[in-house]
C-alpha positions in Angstrom: -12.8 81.6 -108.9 -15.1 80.6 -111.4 -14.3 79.6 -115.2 -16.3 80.2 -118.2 -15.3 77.0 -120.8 -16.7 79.1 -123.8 -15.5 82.3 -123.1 -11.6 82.7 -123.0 -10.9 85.4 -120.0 -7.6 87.1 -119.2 -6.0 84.3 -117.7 -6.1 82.2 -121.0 -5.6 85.1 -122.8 -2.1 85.5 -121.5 -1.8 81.5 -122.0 -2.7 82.2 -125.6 -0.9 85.1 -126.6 2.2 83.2 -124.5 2.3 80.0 -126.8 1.1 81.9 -130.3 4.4 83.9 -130.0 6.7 80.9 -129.0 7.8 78.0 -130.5 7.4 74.3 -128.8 10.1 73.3 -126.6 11.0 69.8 -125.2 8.3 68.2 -123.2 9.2 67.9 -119.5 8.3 65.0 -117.5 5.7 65.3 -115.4 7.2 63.7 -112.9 10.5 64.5 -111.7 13.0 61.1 -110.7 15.5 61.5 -109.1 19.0 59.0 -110.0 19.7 56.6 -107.1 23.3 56.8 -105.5 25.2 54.2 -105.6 25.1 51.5 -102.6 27.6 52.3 -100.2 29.2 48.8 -100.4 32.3 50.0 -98.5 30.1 50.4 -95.3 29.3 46.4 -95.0 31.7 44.8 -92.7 34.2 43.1 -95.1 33.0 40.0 -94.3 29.7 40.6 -96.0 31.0 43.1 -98.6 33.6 41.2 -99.9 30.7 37.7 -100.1 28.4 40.5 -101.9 31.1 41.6 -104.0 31.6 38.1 -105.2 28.2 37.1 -105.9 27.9 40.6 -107.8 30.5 39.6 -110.1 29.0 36.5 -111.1 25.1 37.0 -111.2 25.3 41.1 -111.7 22.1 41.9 -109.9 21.9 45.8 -108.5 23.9 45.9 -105.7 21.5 47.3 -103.6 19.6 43.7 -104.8 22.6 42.3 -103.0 22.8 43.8 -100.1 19.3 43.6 -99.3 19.8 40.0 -99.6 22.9 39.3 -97.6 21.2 41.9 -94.6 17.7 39.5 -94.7 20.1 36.6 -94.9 22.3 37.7 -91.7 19.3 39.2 -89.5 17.3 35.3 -90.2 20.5 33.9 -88.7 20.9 35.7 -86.0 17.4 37.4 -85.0 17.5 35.3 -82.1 20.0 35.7 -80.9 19.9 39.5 -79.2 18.0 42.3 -78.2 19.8 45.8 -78.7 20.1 48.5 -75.8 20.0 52.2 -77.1 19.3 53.6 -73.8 17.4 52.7 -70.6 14.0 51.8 -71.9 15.0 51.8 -75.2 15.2 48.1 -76.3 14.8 46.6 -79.6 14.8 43.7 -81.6 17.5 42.9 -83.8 14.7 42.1 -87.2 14.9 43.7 -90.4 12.4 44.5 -92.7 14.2 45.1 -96.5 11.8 45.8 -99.5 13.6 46.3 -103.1 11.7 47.9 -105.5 12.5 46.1 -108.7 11.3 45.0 -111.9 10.6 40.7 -112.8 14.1 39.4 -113.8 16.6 41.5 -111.3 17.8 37.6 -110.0 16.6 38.8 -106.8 16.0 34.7 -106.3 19.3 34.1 -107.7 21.2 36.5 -105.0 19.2 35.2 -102.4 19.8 31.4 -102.7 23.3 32.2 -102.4 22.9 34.1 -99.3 20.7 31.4 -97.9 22.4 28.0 -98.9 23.4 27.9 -95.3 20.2 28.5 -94.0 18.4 26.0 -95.6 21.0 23.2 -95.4 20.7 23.9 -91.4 16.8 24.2 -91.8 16.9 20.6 -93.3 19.5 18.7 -91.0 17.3 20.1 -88.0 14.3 18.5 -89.6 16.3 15.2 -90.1 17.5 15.7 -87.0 13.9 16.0 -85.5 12.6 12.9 -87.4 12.6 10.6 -84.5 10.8 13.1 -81.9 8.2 14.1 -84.4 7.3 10.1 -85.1 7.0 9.3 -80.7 5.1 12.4 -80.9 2.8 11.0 -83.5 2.8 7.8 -81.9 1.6 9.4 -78.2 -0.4 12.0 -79.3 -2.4 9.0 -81.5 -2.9 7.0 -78.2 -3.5 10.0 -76.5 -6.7 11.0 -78.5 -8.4 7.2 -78.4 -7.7 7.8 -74.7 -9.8 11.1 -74.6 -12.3 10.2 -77.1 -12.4 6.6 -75.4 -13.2 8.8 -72.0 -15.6 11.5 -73.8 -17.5 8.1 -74.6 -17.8 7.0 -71.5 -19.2 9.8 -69.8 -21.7 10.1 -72.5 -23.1 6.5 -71.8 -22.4 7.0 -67.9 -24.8 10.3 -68.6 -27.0 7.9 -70.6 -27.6 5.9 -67.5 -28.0 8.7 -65.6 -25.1 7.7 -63.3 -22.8 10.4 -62.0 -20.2 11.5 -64.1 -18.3 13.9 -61.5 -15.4 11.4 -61.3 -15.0 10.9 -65.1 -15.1 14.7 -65.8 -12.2 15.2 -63.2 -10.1 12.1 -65.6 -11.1 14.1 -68.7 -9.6 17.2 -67.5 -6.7 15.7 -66.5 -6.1 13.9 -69.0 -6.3 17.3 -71.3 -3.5 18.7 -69.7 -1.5 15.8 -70.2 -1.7 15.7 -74.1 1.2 15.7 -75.6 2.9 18.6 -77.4 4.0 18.8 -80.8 7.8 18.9 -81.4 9.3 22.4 -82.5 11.6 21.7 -85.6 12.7 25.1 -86.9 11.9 26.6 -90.0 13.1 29.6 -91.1 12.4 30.7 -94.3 8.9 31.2 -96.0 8.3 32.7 -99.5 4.5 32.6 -99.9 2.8 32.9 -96.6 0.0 35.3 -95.6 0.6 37.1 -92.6 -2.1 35.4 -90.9 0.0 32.1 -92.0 3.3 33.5 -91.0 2.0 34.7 -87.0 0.6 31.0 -86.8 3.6 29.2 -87.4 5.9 32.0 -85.5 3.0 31.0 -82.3 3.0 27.2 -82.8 6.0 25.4 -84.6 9.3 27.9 -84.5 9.5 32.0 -82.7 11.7 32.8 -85.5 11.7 33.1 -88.9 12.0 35.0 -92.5 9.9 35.9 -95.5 12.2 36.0 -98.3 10.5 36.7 -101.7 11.4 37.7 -105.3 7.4 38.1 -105.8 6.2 40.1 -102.9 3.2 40.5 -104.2 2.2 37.2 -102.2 1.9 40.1 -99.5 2.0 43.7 -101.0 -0.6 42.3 -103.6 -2.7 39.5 -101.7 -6.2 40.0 -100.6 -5.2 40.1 -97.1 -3.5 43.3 -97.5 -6.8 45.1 -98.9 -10.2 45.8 -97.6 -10.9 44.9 -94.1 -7.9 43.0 -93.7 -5.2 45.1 -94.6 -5.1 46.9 -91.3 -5.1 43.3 -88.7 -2.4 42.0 -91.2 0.2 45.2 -91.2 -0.6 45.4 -87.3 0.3 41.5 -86.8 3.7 42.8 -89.0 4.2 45.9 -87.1 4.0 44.2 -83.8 6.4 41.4 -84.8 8.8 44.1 -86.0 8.5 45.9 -82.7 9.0 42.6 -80.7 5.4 42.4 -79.3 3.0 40.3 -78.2 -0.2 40.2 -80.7 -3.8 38.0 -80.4 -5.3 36.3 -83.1 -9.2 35.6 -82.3 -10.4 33.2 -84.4 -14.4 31.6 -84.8 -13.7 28.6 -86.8 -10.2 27.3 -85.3 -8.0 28.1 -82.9 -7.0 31.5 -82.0 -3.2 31.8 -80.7 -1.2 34.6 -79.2 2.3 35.4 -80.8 5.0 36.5 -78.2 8.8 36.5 -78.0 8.8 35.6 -81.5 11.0 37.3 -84.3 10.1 37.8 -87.9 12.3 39.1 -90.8 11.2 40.3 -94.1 13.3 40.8 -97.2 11.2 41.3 -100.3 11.2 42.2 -103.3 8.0 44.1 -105.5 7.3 46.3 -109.2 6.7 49.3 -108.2 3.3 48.7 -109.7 2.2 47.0 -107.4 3.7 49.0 -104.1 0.8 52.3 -106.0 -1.8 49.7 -106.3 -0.9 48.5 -102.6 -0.9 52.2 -101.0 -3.8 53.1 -103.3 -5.8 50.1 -102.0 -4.8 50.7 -98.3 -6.4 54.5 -98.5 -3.5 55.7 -96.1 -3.1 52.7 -93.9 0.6 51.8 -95.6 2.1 54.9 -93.9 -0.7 56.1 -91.6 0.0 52.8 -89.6 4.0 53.1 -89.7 4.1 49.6 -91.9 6.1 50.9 -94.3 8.2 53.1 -92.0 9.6 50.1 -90.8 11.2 49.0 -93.8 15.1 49.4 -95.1 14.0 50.1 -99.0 16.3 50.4 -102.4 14.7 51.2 -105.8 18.1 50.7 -107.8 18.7 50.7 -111.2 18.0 47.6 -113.6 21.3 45.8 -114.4 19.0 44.2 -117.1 20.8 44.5 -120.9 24.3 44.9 -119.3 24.7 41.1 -118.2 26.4 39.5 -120.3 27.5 35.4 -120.1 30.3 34.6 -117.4 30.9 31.1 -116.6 30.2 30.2 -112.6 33.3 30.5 -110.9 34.9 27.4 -109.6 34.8 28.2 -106.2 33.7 30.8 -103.9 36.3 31.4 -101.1 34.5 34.6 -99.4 30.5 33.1 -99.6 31.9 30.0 -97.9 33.5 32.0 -95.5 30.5 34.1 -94.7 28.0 30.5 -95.2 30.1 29.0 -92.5 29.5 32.2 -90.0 25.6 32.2 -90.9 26.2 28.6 -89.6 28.2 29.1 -86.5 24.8 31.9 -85.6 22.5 29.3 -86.1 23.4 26.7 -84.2 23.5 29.1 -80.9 19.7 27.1 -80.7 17.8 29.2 -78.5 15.8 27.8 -75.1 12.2 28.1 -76.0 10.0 29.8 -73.0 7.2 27.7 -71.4 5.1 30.1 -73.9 7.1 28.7 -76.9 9.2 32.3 -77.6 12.2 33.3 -77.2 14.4 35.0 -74.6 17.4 36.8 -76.0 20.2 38.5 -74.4 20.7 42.2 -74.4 23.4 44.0 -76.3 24.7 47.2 -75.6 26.6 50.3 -77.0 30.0 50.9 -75.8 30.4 54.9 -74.6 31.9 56.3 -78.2 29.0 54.2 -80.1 26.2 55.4 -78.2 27.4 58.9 -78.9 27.7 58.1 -82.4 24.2 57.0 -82.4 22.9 59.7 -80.5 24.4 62.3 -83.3 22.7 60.4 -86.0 19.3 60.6 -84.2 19.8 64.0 -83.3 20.7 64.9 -87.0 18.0 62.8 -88.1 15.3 65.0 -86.0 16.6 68.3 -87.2 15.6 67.3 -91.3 12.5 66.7 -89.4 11.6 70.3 -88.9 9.5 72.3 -91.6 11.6 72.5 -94.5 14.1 70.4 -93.4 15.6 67.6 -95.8 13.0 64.8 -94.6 10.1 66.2 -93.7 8.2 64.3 -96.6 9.3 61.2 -95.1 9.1 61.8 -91.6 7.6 58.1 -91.1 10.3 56.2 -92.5 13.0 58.7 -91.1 11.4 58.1 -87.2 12.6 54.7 -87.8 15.9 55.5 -89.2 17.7 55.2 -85.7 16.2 52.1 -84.5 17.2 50.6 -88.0 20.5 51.5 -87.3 20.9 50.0 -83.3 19.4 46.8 -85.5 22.4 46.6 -88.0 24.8 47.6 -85.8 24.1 44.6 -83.6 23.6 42.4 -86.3 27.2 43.4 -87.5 28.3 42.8 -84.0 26.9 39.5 -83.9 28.2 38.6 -87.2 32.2 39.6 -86.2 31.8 38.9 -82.6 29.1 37.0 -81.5 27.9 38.0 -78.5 31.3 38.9 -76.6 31.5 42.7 -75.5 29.5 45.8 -76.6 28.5 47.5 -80.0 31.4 49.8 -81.1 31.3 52.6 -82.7 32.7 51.6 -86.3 30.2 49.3 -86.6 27.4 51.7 -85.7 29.0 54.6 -88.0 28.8 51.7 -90.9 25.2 51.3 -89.6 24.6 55.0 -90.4 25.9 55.0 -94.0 23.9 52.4 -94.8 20.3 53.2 -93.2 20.9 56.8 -94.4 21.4 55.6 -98.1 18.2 53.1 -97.2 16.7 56.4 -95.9 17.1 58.8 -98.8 15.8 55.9 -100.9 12.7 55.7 -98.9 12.2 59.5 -99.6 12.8 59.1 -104.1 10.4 56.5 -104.0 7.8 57.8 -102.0 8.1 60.9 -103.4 7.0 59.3 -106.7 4.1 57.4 -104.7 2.5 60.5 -103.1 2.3 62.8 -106.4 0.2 65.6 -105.3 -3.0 66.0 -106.8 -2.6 68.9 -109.3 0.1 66.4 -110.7 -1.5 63.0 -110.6 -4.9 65.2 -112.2 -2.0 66.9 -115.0 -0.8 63.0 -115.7 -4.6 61.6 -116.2 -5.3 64.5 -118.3 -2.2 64.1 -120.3 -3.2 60.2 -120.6 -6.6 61.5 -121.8 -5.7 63.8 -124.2 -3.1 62.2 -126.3 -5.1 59.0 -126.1 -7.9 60.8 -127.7 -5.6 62.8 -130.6 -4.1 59.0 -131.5 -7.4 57.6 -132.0 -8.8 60.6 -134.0 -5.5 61.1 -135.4 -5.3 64.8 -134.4 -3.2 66.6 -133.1 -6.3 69.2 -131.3 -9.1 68.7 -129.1 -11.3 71.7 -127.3 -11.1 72.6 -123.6 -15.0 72.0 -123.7 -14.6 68.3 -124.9 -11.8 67.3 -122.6 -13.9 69.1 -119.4 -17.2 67.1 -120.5 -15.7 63.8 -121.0 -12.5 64.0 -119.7 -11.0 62.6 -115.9 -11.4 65.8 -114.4 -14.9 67.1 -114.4 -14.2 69.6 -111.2 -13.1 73.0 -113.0 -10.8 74.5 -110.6 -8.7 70.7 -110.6 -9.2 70.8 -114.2 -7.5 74.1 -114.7 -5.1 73.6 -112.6 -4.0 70.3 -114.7 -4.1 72.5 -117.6 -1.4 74.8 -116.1 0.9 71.9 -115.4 0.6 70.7 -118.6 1.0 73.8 -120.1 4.0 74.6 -117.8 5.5 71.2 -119.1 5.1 72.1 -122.9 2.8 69.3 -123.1 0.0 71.3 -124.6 -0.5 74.8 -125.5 -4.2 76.7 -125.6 -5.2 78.6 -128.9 -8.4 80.9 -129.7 -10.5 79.8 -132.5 -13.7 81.9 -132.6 -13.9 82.3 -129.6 -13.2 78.9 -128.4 -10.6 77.6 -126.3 -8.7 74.6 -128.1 -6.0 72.4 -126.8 -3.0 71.8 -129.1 -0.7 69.1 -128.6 3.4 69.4 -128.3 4.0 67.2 -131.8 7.0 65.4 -130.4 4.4 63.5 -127.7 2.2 62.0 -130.6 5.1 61.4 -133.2 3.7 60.1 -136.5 0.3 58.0 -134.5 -1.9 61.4 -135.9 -0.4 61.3 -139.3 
């Protein structure tokens, strides 16, 4: 359909006559947000409830702040550890990816160092612990290199004298496979390094580790998740999640192959920066899966309602739950000749697997046209391998290894992924706006930017279509209706000439 600017047809007529014979109302949002529900707290197994419920009461993050924590905290620990069985051929690891969408000041840094303290006080007794092996290894691999440079030498004068060299080559070669290997002291947890970073040291120094942040924007917002590298980085992350075995090539060092290695992520990102991340990703962030992988909360801000407590003397159930993060830890896993890992495998008892098997079935049906998650249908065909994940870390966490998954532990697995899930679906709902909305919202930004400056409260249709955001006239008009439909603006005729009025509530006293 075409549209005349200068000429008002029957369509704006009806728009016109509409808003001349009514009186403004409220201005809608544009946008509609949904409120989160609350954390189902009651579905962590008391042991890490009641350690999350005693942090909360001191440092009153979001809860969902919390949990994420204590989930990254407990899948670090014990990420080694197992494998989980959902059916023949169905085997995952036991990783979590957790991603919190929160404003600067939520004290996600603060709930994590409490969920960590064990963690790092083992990460630094096994690197006191691994002093001694890392100096003889220093000490032979020194000796080592004047051996094969003192060799290399050798066969170059040998070559010189144009003697043969056959003999020496063979030495050279043996003496390559005999240099010594560096010592594997673990480390766990990283905070700023690029995923690149992150495969290298899973490949070379420890198979296991986690990427705890506050400031995920050392990967949502680095230049390794843009441009050309955006899609190698979120396929090195995807393949750690799933467990695989991924390549690095590199020209100017050494490229390395990361296998049997685990990798945890618990992060936390503005929302800012999770639209500038998808914008500059141009579909990779879901088209891939990356962010389908992810457990992710966008709670409320706890920020204004905190006021001063004085640190609590002691903390009977975070010890309690430090001392089991512990006990997990020092299971020390066998490295493979490869340097991974080789877990064991954990299964579902009879009633669990059922329980899973509902969920995934349940799961698939909101996956049908019209159904409840068919706008999240990448995060939601993750939701059941989430859940096997959490149920054997839970397992781990009350049990160890002994025995196989129950199914109270996997029905406490569903609450929470489910809650994880329908957060997944507010956010991204907000994320992909459609376009007649996210056109509506930059005409809206352009229109009462202009009416503040010129303090006005009018502008014509021709003036906003020639210098306006939206220079297509079929997007344009269908802006207008939104905003229209939002009381935002209303469209009178003044000779002939179609001008926008602004709702006086969205300028207040700026056009005075």
């Amino acid at each position: 359909m075409a549209y005349n600017t200068n000429v008002i047809d029957a369509f704006d007529a009806d728009i016109i006559n509409h808003a001349i014979a009514s009186e403004w109302l409220t201005p809608l949002s544009l946008l509609q947000v949904n409120e989160p529900s609350p954390y189902p707290l009651t579905a962590l197994p008391s042991g890490l409830g009641d350690a999350v419920r005693e942090v909360l009461e001191f440092v009153q993050a979001p809860p969902a702040l919390a949990a994420c924590s204590v989930l990254s905290a407990l899948s670090v620990s014990a990420q080694h550890l197992a494998n989980v069985r959902r059916a023949e051929g169905l085997t995952s690891p036991l990783s979590l990816y957790t991603l919190a969408i929160a404003e600067s000041g939520e004290r996600k840094s603060s709930v994590d160092k409490h969920f960590t303290t064990a963690i790092t006080s083992w990460e630094a007794n096994q690197a006191e612990l691994g002093k001694p092996e890392v100096t003889r290894f220093k000490v032979e691999h020194d000796s080592w290199s004047m051996q094969y440079e003192g060799l290399k030498q050798k066969i170059k004068d040998t070559a010189k004298q144009q003697k043969p060299t056959s003999l020496l080559t063979n030495q050279l070669h043996q003496l390559k496979n005999e240099e010594p290997q560096p010592v594997r002291v673990p480390r766990l947890i990283y905070g700023d390094a690029t995923p690149e970073q992150l495969g290298y040291a899973l490949a070379k120094h420890w198979p296991s580790a986690g990427v705890l942040s506050s400031e995920a924007g050392i990967v949502f917002g680095s230049h390794g998740m843009s441009g050309d590298s955006a899609m190698r980085n979120m396929a090195l992350l995807n393949v750690l999640w799933d467990g695989g075995t991924h390549s690095i090539d590199r020209r100017t060092t050494d490229s390395y192959k990361v296998q049997d290695a685990r990798l945890t992520m618990g992060l936390a990102v503005q929302a800012d920066t999770v639209r500038n991340f998808f914008n500059n990703s141009k579909g990779l962030a879901r088209g891939t899966g990356f962010l389908a992988r992810f457990l992710i909360a966008w709670p409320d801000s706890t920020q204004g309602k905190r006021p001063f407590k004085e640190p609590p003397t002691n903390w009977p159930m975070l010890t309690t739950f430090s001392e089991r993060i512990s006990d997990l830890l020092n299971k020390i896993p066998v490295l493979t000749d490869a340097g991974g890992i080789s877990p064991i495998t954990l299964d579902f008892s009879i009633d669990a697997k059922q329980a899973w098997i509902n969920f995934h079935n349940q799961v698939e049906l909101e996956l049908r046209q019209g159904g409840d998650l068919t706008d999240a249908r990448d995060v939601a065909s993750k939701a059941a391998d989430n859940v096997a994940r959490l149920a054997a870390l839970f397992h781990l966490y009350e049990w160890q290894s002994e025995g196989a998954i129950n199914s109270d532990l996997v029905e406490r697995a569903i609450a929470i992924v489910t809650w994880h899930l329908y957060e997944a679906k507010r956010f991204l709902n907000q994320i992909a706006i459609p376009d007649h909305v996210n056109n509506a919202i930059k005409l809206d930004d352009y229109i009462l930017r202009y009416c503040r400056e010129h303090k006005a409260d009018t502008v014509t249709k021709n003036h906003i279509l020639r210098n306006g955001a939206i220079r297509d006239k079929k997007a344009f008009n269908e802006a207008l209706d939104e905003l229209i439909d939002a009381q935002h603006i209303r469209v009178i005729l003044d000779d002939r000439t179609s001008i926008i009025e602004v709702n006086p509530a969205l300028l207040g006293d700026s056009h005075a």
